[in-house]
MILUM-743626 format. One record per residue (C-alpha): x, y, z. Coordinates in steps of 0.001 Angstrom, whole numbers, plus 524288, in hexadecimal, padded with zeros to 5 digits. Layout:
! residues N
{{X, Y, Z}}
...
//
This chain:
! residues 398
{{7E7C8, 86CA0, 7C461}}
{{7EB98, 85F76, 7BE0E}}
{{7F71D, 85A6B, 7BD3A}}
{{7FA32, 8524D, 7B16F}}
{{7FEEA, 8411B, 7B495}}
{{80E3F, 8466F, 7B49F}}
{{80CB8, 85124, 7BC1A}}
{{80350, 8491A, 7C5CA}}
{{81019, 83FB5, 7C7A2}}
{{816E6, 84B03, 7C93D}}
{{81154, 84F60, 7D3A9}}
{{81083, 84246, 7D9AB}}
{{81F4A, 83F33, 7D9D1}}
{{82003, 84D3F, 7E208}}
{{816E2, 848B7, 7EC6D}}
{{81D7F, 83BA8, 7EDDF}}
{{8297E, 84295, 7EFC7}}
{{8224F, 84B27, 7F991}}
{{81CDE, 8413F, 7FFB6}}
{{82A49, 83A3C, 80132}}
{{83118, 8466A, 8056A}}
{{826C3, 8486A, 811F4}}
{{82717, 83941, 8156F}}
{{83661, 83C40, 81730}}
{{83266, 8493C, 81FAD}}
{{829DC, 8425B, 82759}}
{{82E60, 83493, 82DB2}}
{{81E00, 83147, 831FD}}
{{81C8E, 82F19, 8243F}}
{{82702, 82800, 8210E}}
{{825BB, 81FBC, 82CB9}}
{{816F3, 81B17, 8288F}}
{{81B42, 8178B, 81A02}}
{{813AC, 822DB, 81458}}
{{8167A, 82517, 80716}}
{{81A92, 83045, 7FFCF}}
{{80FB1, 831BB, 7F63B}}
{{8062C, 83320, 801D5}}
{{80E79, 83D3F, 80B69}}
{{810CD, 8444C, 7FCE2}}
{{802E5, 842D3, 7F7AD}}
{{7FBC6, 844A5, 80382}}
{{8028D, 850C9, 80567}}
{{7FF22, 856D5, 7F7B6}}
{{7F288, 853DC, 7F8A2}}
{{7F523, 85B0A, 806F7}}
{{7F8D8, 8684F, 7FEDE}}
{{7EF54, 8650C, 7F4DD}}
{{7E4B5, 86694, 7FD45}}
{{7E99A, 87228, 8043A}}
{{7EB0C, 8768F, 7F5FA}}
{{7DCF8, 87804, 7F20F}}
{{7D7AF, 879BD, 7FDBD}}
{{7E027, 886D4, 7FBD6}}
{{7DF1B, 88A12, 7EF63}}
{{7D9AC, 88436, 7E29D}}
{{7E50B, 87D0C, 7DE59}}
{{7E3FA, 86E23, 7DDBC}}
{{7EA22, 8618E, 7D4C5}}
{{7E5A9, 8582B, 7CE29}}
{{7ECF2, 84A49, 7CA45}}
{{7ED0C, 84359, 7BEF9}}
{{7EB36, 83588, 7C2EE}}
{{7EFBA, 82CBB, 7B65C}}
{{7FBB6, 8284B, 7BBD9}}
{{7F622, 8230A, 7C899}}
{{7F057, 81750, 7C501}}
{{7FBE4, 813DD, 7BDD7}}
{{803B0, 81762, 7C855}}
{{7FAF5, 80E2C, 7D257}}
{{7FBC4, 80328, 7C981}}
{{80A4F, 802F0, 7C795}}
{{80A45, 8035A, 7D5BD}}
{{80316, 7F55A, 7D7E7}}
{{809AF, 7F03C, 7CAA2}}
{{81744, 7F416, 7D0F3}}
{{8112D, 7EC79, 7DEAD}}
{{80F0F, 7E12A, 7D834}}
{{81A82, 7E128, 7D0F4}}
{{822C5, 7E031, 7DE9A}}
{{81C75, 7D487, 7DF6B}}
{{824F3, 7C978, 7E0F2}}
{{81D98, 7BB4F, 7E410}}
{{82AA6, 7B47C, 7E634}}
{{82D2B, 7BB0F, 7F250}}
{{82125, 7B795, 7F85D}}
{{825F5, 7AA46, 7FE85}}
{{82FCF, 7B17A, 8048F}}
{{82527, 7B4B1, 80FB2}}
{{821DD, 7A979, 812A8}}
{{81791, 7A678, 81AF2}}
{{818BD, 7B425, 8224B}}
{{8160C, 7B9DD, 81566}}
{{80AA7, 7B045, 8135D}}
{{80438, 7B40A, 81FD4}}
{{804F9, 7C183, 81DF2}}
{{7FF40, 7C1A8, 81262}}
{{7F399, 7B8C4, 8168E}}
{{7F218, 7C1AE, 8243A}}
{{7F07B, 7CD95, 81997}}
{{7E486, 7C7F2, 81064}}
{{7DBA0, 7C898, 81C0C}}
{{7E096, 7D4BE, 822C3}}
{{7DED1, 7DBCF, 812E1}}
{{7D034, 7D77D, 81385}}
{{7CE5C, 7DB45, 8221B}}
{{7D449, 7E869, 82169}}
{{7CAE8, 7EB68, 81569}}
{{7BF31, 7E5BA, 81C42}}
{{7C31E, 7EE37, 82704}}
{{7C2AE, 7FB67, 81F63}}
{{7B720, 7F6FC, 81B00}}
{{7B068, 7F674, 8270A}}
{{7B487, 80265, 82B26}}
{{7B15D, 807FB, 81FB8}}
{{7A42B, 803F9, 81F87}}
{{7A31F, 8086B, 82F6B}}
{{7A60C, 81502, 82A89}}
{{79C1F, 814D2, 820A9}}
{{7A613, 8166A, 815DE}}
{{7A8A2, 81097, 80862}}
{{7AD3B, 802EE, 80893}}
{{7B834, 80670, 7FF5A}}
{{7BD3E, 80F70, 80A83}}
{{7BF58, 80468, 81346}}
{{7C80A, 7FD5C, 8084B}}
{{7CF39, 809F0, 808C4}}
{{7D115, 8091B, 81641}}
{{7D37F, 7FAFC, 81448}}
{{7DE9F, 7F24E, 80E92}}
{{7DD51, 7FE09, 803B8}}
{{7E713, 807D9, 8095B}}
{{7EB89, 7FFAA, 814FF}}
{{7F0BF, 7F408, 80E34}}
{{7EFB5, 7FA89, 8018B}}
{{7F79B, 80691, 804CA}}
{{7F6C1, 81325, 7FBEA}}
{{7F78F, 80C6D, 7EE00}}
{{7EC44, 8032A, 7F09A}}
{{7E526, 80DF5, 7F700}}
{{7E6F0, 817C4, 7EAD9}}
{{7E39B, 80C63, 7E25F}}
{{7D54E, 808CF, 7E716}}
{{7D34D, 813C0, 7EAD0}}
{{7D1D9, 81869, 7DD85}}
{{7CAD1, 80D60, 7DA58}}
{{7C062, 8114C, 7E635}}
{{7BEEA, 81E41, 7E075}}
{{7BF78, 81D77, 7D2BF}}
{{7B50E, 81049, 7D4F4}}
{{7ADF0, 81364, 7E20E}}
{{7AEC6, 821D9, 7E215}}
{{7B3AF, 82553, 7F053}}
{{7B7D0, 83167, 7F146}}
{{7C488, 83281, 7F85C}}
{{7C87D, 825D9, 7F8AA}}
{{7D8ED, 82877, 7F38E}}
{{7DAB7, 832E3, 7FD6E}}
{{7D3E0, 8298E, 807EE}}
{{7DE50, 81D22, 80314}}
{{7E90F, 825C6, 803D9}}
{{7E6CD, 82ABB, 81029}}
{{7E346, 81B1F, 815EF}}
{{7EFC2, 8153F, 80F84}}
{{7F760, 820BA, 8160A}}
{{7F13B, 8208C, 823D5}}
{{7F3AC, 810D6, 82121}}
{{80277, 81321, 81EA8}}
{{80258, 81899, 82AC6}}
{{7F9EE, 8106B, 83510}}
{{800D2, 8050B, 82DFD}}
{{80E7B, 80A6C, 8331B}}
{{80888, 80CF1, 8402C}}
{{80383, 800C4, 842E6}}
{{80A76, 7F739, 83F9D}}
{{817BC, 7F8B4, 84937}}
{{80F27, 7FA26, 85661}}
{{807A4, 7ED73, 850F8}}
{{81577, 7E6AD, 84E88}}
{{81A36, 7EA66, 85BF3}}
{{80F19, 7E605, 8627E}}
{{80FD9, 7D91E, 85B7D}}
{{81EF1, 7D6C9, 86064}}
{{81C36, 7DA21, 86CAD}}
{{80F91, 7D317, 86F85}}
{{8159D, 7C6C8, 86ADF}}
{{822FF, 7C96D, 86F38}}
{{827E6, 7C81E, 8617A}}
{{837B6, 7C782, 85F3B}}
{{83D1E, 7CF96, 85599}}
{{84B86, 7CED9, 850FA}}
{{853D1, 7DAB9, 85525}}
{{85DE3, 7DDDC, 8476A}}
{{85E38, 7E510, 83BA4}}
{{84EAF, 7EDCA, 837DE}}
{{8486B, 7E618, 82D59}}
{{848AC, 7F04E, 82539}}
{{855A9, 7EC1F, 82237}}
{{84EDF, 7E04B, 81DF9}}
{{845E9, 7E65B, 8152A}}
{{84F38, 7EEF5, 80E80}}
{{85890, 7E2C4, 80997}}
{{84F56, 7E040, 7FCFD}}
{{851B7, 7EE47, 7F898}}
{{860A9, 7EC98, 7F7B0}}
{{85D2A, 7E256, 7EF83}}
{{85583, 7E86E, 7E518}}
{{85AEA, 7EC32, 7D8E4}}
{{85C2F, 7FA4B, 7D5C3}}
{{85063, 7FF6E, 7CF67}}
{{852F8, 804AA, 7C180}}
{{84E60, 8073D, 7B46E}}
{{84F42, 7F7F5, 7AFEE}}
{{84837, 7F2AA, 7BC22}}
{{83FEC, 7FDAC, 7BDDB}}
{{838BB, 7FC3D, 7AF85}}
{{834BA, 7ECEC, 7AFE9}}
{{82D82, 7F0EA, 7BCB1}}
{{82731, 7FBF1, 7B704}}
{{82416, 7F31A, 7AB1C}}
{{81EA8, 7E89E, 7B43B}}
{{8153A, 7F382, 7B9C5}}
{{8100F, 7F9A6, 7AE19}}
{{80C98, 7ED36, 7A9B5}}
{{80689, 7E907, 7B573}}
{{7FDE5, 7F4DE, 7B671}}
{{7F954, 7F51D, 7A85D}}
{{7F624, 7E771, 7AC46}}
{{7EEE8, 7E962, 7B3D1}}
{{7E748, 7F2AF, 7B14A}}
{{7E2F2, 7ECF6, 7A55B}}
{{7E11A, 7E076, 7AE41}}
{{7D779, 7E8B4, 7B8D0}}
{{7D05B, 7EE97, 7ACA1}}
{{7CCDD, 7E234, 7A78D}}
{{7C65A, 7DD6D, 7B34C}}
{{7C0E6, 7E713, 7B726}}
{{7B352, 7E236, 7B453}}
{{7B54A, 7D6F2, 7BE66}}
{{7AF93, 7D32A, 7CAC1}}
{{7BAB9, 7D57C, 7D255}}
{{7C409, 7E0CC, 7CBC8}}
{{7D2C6, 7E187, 7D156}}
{{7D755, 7F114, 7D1A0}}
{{7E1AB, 7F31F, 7C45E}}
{{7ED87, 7F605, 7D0A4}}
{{7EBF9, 7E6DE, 7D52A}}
{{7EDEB, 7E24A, 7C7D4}}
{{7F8EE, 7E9EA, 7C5CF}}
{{7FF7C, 7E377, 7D2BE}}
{{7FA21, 7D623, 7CE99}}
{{8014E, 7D77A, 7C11E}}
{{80E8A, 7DD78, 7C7E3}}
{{80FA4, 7D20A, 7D058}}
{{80D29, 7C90B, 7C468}}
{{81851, 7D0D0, 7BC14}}
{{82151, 7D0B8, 7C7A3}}
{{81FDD, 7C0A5, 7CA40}}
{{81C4C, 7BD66, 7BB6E}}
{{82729, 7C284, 7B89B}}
{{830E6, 7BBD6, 7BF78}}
{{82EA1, 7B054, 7B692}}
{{83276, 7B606, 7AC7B}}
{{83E83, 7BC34, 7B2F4}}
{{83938, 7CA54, 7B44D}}
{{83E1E, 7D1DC, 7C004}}
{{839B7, 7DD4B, 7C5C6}}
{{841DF, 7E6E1, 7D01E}}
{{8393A, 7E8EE, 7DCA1}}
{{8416A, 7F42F, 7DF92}}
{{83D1C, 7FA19, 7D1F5}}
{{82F63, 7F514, 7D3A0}}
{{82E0D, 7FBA9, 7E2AA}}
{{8318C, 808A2, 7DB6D}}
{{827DE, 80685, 7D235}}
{{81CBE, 80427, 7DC36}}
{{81FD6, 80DE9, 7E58C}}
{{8224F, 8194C, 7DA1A}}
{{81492, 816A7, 7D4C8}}
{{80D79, 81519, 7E25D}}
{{81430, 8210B, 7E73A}}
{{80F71, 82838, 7DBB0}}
{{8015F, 823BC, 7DA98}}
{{7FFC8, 826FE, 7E92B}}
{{80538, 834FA, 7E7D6}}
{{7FBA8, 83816, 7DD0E}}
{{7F1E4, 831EF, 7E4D5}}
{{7F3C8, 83AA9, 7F09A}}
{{7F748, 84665, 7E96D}}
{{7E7E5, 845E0, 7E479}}
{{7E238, 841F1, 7F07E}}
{{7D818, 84D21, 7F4C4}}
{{7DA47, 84C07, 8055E}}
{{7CD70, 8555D, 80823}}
{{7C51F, 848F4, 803BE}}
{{7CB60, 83FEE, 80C90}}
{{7C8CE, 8460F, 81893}}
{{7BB90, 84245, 81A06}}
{{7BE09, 8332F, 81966}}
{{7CC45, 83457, 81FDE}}
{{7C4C6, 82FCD, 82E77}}
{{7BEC5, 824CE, 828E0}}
{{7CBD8, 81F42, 82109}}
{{7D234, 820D6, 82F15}}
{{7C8CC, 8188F, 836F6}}
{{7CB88, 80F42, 82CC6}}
{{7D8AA, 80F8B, 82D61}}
{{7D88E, 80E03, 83D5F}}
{{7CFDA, 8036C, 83C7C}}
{{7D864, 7FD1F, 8314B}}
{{7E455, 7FD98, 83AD7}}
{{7DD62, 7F888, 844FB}}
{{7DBE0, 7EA82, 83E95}}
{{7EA07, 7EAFE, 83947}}
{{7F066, 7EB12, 8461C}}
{{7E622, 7DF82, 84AC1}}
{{7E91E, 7D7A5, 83F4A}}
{{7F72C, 7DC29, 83F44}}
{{7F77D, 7D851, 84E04}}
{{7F0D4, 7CBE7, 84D8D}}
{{7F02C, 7C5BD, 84044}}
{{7FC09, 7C867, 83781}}
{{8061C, 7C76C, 84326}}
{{80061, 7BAA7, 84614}}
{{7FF4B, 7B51D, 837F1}}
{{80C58, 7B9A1, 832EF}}
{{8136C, 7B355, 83D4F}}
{{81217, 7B806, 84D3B}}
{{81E62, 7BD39, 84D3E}}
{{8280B, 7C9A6, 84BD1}}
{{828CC, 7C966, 83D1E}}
{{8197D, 7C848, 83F4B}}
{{8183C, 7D303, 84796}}
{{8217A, 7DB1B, 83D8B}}
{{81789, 7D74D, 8329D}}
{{80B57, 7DB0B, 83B0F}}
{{8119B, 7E8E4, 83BEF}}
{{81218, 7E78E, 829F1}}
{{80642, 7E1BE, 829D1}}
{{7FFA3, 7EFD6, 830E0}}
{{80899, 7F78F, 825E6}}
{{80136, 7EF17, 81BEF}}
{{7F4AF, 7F040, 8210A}}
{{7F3FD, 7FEEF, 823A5}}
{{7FE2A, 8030D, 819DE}}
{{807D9, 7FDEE, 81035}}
{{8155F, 7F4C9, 80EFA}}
{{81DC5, 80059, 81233}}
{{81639, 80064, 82073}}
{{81698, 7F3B6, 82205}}
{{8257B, 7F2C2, 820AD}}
{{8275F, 8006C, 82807}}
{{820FA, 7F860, 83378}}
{{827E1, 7EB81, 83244}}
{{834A8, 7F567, 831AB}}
{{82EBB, 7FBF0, 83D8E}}
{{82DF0, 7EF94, 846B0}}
{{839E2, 7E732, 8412C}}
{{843CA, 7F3DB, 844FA}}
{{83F96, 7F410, 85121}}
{{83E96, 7E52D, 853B3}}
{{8470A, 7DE08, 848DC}}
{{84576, 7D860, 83AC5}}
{{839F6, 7D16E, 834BE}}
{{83DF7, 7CB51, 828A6}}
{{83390, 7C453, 82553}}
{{82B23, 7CE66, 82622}}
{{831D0, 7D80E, 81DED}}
{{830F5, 7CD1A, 8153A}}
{{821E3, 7CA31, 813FF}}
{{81DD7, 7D873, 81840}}
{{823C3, 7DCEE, 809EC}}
{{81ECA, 7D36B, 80171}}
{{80FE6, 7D3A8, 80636}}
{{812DC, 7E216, 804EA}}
{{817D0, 7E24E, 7F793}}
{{80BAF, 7DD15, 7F072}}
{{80577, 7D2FE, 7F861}}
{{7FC71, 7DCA4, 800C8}}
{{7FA06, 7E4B8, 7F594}}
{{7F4F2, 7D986, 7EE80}}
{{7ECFF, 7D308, 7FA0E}}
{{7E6EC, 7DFC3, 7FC09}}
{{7E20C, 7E1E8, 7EEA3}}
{{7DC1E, 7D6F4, 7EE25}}
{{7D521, 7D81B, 7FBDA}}
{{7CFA9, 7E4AC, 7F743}}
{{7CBB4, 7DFBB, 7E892}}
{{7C3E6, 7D703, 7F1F6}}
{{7BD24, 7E155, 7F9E6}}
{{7BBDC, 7E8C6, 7EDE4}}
{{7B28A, 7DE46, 7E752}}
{{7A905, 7DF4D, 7F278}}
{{79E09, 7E75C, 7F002}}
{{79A99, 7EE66, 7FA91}}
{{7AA17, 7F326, 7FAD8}}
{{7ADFA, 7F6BE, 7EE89}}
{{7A0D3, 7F806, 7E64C}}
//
């Protein structure tokens, strides 16, 4: 049985609303920053499977909407991108930044190698790479269409999914034991008072209201930006190097978004972080409603190995490179314990950390400053371009 593009979305809003309802059941989930669309999707595709193996009744999707839904996704990303905050950071910000571009092109080089121990495809260790680590679920669905639509691996979506969600979760592990053991090895001083998430919470208070008549302009801003580019990655396609159509759709957001202010155009964040998370949240639940788990199984020990090997480096650099080049002290330890939510899972696990450690030991400002804007766009847009890198080489991506 097919279902038609409407009745596909359909059946997509029900398993994020699943998936939302069991994350609320079950704290674990919750408490590791796993998202709806995967508790709800992964379960379908759970009773799917026990479905036909059962009887003779399966589904098929229509897939139209979903790369519309991905682009608006990395349009909307983009579009949250605001340059004049940037110097806010300062040099904090700076360093972390510059402590990332080498950690992006180790962590790839890293899957790689394991990758090619295993005697596996090099695409697999970009997978298990800055892919779905850094990348997180979007990313991951994105290329890894590309790979199989281009490279023909079989597998490859259900094998993102399940990296960027095992990520989500080593990320959350990780990164508070690394923190602690940072403040306590160095005898760092943090300030008793008030949980930063208090801190972090003050910008929403701020934000307008979203409705209808700051709602539309964003959702003008990223149509435009994804018929952009998409015309943009079809007309060089023929190049040398060829960027993937969901980088040009960021790259045009964050030009519409800082363009625009000189011409007086204003966008609402609030309205734009709707935006984002509605059409991620969608693409991912018809992602993972399709995803066929019997062909994963067989490749599921390999992805792990990766993974362990993956968080292995993290904690080294996270022990003995960012903490030292963002600072040597408590708000660096605090951004050591984001910088392992980055590197094995998303923003939301980075913060969940910093939240983690500044509760228990006092506020960080500065971090929950830089932590959000790297997260907003910054790594997203570092990490495309790492992998657009990797991509050109031959023996990886040809």
């Amino acid at each position: 049985m097919t279902l038609l593009p409407l009745e596909t979305l359909l059946v997509a809003t029900l398993v994020l609303l699943l998936g939302r309802w069991v994350n609320r059941q079950i704290p674990l989930l919750s408490h590791y920053n796993i998202p709806d669309p995967i508790t709800g999707g992964l379960l379908f595709a759970v009773g799917m499977l026990i479905s036909g193996e059962l009887s003779s009744f399966s589904l098929e999707f229509d897939s139209t909407l979903k790369p519309v839904l991905l682009l608006a996704f990395f349009a909307a990303v983009g579009l949250s991108a605001n340059l004049s905050l940037l110097k806010q950071g300062g040099k904090r910000l700076l360093m972390f930044v510059l402590v990332l571009i080498p950690f992006l092109l180790l962590q790839n080089l890293t899957g790689l190698l394991i990758a090619w121990g295993l005697d596996m495809h090099p695409l697999m260790g970009l997978i298990g790479g800055s892919i779905t680590l850094v990348g997180g679920h979007g990313t991951g669905a994105a290329y890894a269409e590309r790979f199989a639509e281009v490279n023909n691996i079989q597998s490859i979506m259900e094998l993102a999914m399940t990296g960027a969600t095992l990520g989500l979760v080593l990320g959350g592990i990780c990164g508070g034991p690394l923190a602690q053991w940072l403040i306590k090895r160095h005898q760092l001083a943090g300030s008793d008072g008030q949980a930063a998430a208090t801190y972090i919470s003050s910008d929403a208070t701020e934000a307008a209201p979203i409705k209808a008549g700051n709602l539309i302009p964003v959702l003008a801003a990223v149509l435009i930006a994804v018929l952009a580019g998409s015309w943009l990655a079809n007309l060089v396609s023929g190049g040398p190097v060829t960027l993937p159509s969901f980088l040009w759709c960021l790259l045009l957001g964050v030009a519409i978004r800082n363009g625009g202010h000189l011409i007086g155009l204003r966008f609402n964040d609030a309205a734009i972080d709707m935006l984002s998370s509605l059409t991620l949240a969608l693409f991912l639940a018809i992602t993972m409603m399709a995803l066929n788990l019997a062909s994963v199984a067989s490749l599921a020990g390999p992805l792990l190995l990766i993974l362990l090997g993956q968080l292995l480096v993290v904690l080294i650099y996270g022990g003995l490179l960012v903490y030292r080049a963002v600072g040597r002290d408590y708000e660096s330890a605090v951004m050591s314990a984001a910088f392992c939510g980055f590197a094995m899972g998303a923003t939301a696990t980075a913060i969940a950390n910093m939240q983690a450690i500044t509760q228990k030991y006092g506020p960080a400002p500065q971090a929950f400053l830089v932590v959000p804007l790297v997260g907003a766009f910054l790594i997203d847009l570092l990490n495309a371009l790492v992998l657009t890198g990797y991509l050109s080489l031959p023996w990886v991506g040809g």
